[in-house]
PyMOL commands that place a pseudoatom at each C-alpha (Angstrom):
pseudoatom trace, name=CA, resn=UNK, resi=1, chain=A, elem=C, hetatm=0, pos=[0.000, 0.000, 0.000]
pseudoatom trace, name=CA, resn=UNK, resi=2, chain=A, elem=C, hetatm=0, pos=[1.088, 3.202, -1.096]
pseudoatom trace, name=CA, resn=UNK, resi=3, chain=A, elem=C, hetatm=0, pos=[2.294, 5.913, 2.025]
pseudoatom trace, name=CA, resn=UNK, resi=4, chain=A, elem=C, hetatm=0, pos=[-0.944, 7.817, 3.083]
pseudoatom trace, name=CA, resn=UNK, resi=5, chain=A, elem=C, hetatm=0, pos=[-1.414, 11.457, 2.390]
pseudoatom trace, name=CA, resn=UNK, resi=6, chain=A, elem=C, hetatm=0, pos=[-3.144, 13.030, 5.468]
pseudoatom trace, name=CA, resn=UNK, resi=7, chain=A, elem=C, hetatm=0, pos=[-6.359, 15.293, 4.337]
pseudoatom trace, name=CA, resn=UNK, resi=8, chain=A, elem=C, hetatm=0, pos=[-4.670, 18.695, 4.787]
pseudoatom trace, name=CA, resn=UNK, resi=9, chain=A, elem=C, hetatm=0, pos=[-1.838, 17.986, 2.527]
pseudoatom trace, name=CA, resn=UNK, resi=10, chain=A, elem=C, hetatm=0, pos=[-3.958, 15.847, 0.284]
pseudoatom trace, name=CA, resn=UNK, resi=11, chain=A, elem=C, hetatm=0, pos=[-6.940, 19.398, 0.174]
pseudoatom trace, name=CA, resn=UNK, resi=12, chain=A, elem=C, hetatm=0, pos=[-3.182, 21.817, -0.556]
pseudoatom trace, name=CA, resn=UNK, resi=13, chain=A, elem=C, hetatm=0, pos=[-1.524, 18.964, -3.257]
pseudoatom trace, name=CA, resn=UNK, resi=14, chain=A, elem=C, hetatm=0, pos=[-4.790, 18.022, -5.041]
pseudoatom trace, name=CA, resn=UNK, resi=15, chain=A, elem=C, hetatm=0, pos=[-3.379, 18.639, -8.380]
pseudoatom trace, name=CA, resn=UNK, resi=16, chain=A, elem=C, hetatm=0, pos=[-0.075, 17.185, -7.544]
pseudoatom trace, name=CA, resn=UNK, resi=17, chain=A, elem=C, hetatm=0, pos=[-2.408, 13.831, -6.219]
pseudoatom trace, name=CA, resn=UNK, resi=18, chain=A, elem=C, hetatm=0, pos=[-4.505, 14.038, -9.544]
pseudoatom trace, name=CA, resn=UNK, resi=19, chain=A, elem=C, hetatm=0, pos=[-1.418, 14.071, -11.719]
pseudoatom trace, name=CA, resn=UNK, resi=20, chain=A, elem=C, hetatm=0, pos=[0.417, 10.829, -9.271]
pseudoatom trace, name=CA, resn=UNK, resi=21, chain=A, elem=C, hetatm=0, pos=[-2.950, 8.838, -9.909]
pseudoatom trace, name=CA, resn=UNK, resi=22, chain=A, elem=C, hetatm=0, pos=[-2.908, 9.324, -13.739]
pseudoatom trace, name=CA, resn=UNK, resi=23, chain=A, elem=C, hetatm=0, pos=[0.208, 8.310, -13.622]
pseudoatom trace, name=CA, resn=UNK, resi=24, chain=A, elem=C, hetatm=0, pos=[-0.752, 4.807, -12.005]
pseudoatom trace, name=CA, resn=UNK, resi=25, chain=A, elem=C, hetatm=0, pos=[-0.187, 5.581, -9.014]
pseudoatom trace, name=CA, resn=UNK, resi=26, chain=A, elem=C, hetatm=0, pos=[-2.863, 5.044, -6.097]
pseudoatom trace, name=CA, resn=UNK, resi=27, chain=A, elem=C, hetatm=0, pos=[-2.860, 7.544, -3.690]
pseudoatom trace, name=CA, resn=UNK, resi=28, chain=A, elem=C, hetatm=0, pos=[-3.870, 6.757, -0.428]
pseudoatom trace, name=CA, resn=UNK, resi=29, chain=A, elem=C, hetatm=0, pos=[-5.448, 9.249, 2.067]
pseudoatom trace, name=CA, resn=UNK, resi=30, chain=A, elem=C, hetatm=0, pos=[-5.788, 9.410, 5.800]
pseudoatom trace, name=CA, resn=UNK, resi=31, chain=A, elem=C, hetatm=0, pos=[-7.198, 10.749, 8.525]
pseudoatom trace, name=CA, resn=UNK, resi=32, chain=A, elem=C, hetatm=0, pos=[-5.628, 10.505, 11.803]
pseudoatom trace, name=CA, resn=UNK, resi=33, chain=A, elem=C, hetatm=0, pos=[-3.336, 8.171, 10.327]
pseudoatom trace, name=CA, resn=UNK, resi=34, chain=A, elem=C, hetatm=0, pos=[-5.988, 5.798, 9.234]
pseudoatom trace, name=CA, resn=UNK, resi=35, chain=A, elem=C, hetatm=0, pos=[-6.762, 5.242, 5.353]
pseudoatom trace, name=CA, resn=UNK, resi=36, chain=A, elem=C, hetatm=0, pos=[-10.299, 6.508, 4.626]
pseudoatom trace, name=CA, resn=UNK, resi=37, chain=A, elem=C, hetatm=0, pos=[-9.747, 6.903, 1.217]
pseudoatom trace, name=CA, resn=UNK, resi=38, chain=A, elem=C, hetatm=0, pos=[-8.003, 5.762, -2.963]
pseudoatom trace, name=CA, resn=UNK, resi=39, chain=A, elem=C, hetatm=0, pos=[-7.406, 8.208, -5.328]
pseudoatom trace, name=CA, resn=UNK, resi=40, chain=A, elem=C, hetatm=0, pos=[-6.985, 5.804, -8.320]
pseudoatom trace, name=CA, resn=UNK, resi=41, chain=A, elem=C, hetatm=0, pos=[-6.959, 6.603, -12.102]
pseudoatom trace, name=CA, resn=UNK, resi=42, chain=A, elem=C, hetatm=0, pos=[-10.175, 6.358, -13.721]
pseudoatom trace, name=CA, resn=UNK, resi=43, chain=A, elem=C, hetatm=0, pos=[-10.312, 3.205, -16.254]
pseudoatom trace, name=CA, resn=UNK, resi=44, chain=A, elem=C, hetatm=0, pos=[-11.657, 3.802, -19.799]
pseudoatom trace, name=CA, resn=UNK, resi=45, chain=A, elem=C, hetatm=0, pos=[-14.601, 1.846, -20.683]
pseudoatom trace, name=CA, resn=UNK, resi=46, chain=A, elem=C, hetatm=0, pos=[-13.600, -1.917, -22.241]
pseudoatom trace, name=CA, resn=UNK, resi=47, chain=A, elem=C, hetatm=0, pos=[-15.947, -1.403, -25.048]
pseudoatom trace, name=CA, resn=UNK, resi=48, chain=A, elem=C, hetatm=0, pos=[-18.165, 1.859, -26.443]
pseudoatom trace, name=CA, resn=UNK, resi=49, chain=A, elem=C, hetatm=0, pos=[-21.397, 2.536, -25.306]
pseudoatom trace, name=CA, resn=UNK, resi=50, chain=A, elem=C, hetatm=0, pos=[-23.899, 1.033, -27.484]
pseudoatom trace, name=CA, resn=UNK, resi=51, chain=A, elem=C, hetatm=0, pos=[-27.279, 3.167, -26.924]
pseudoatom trace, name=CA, resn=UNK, resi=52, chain=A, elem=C, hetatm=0, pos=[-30.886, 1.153, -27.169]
pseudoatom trace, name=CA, resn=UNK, resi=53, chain=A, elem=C, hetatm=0, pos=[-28.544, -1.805, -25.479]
pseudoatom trace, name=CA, resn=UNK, resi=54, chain=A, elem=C, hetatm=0, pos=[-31.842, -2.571, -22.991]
pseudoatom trace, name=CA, resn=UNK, resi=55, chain=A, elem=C, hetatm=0, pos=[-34.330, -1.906, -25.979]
pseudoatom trace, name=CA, resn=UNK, resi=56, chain=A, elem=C, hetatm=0, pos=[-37.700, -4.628, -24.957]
pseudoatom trace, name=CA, resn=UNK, resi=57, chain=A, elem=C, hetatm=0, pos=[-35.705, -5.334, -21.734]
pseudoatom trace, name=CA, resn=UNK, resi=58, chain=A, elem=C, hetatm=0, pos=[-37.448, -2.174, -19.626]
pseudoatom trace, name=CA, resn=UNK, resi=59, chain=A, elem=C, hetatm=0, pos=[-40.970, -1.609, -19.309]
pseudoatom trace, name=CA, resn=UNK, resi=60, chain=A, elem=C, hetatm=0, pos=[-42.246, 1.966, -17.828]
pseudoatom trace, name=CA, resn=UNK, resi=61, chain=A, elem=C, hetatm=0, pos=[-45.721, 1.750, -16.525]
pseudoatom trace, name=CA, resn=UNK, resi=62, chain=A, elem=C, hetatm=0, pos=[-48.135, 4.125, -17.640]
pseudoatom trace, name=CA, resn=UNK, resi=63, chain=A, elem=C, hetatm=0, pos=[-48.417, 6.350, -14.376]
pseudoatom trace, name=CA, resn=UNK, resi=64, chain=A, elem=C, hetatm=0, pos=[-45.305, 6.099, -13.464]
pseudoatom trace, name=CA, resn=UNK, resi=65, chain=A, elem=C, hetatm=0, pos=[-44.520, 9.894, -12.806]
pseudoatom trace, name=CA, resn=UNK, resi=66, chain=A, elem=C, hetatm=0, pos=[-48.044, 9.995, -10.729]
pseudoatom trace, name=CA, resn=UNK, resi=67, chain=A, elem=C, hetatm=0, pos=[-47.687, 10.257, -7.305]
pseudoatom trace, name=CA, resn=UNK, resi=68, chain=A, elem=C, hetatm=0, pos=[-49.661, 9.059, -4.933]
pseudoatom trace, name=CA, resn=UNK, resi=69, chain=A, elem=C, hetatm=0, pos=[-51.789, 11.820, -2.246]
pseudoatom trace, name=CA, resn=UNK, resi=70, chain=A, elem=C, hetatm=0, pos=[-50.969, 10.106, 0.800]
pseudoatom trace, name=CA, resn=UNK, resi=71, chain=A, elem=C, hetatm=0, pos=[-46.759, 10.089, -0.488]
pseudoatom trace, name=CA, resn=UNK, resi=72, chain=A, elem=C, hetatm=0, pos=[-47.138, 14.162, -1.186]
pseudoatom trace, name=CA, resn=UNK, resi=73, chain=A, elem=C, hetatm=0, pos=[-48.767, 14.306, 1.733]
pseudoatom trace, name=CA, resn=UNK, resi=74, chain=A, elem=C, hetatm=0, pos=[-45.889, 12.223, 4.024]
pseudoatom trace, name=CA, resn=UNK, resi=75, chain=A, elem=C, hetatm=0, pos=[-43.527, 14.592, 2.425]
pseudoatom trace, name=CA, resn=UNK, resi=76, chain=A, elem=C, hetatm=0, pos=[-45.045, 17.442, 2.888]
pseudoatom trace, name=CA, resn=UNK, resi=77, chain=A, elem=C, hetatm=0, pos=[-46.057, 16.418, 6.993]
pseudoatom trace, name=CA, resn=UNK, resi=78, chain=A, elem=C, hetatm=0, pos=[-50.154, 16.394, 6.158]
for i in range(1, 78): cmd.bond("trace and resi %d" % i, "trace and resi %d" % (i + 1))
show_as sticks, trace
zoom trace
């Protein structure tokens, strides 16, 4: 495991972190001396987004933006 960054340094060196994780590298960082979190480069996508991919697969009901009274009414404290 990579040697943790503590938050401060990690909130003043965010580019410098950004630029260590593009680079491969994953950056680990700490609070208190305890990891709480990876800055990792992002991976590309294996393969291109094909759009209509869950064509027939999804079915939207007919009053599916209706809501309900008694929900606006929980939300709203009636």
């Amino acid at each position: 495991m990579a040697e943790p960054v503590n938050i401060h340094d990690a909130k003043t060196q965010f580019s410098r972190l950004v630029a260590r994780a593009e680079a491969g590298e994953e950056v680990v960082i700490a609070r208190a001396g305890q990891p709480v979190a990876r800055l990792v480069p992002a991976s590309p996508r294996s393969e291109p987004r094909r759009p209509g991919i869950w064509k027939g697969r999804v079915r939207i009901a007919e009053d599916f933006d209706e809501t309900p009274e008694w929900l606006i009414d929980a939300f709203e404290g009636g």
